[in-house]
Phi, psi and omega in degrees: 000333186270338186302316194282333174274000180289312202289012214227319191286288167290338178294283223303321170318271170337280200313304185298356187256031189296185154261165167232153145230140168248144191227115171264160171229087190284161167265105164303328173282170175225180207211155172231113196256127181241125190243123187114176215293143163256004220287143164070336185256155188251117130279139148243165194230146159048019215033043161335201118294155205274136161264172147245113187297300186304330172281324201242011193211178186233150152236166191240165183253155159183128204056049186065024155227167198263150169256155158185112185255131159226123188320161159189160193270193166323155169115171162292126168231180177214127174272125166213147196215114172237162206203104205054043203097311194261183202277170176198340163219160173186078194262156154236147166212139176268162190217144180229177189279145186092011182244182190228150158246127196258167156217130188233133162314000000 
């Protein structure tokens, strides 16, 4: 009997002795989710050179609205987004990593 509550005991021991491993997966980058038609429109970022959303950048659809992300790092950035000549946003905003700033068109 004692042999069978030792053997019962060390299994029980054993089993509680597993490994874990956890893997986190951080995003070092942040994002500039610019949402809606992009057609006609220039961002510049930090006063940058200007993009033409439709030319210099790629979008995606979700949920049935247009995306178009562009990377950018950590930190404050400024934004202006025009559209036929004129101003049409003109934000400051901060992003820390993994995060996003959306602005809708």
């Amino acid at each position: 009997m004692k042999k069978l509550l030792l053997y019962l005991v060390t299994i029980l021991i054993l089993a509680g002795c597993g490994t874990y491993q956890q893997t986190t997966q951080v995003d070092d980058s942040a994002y500039l989710l610019i949402i809606g038609d992009p057609a006609g429109y220039v961002v510049t970022i930090d006063n940058t050179k200007p993009l033409k959303l439709e030319e210099d950048t790629v979008s995606f659809d979700l949920d049935g609205k247009t995306v178009t992300k562009i990377k950018l790092s950590t930190g404050t950035h400024a934004v202006k987004i025009m559209k036929n000549g004129k101003l049409k946003i003109n934000r400051k905003f901060y992003v820390s990593n993994g995060n996003s700033f959306e602005v809708r068109l």
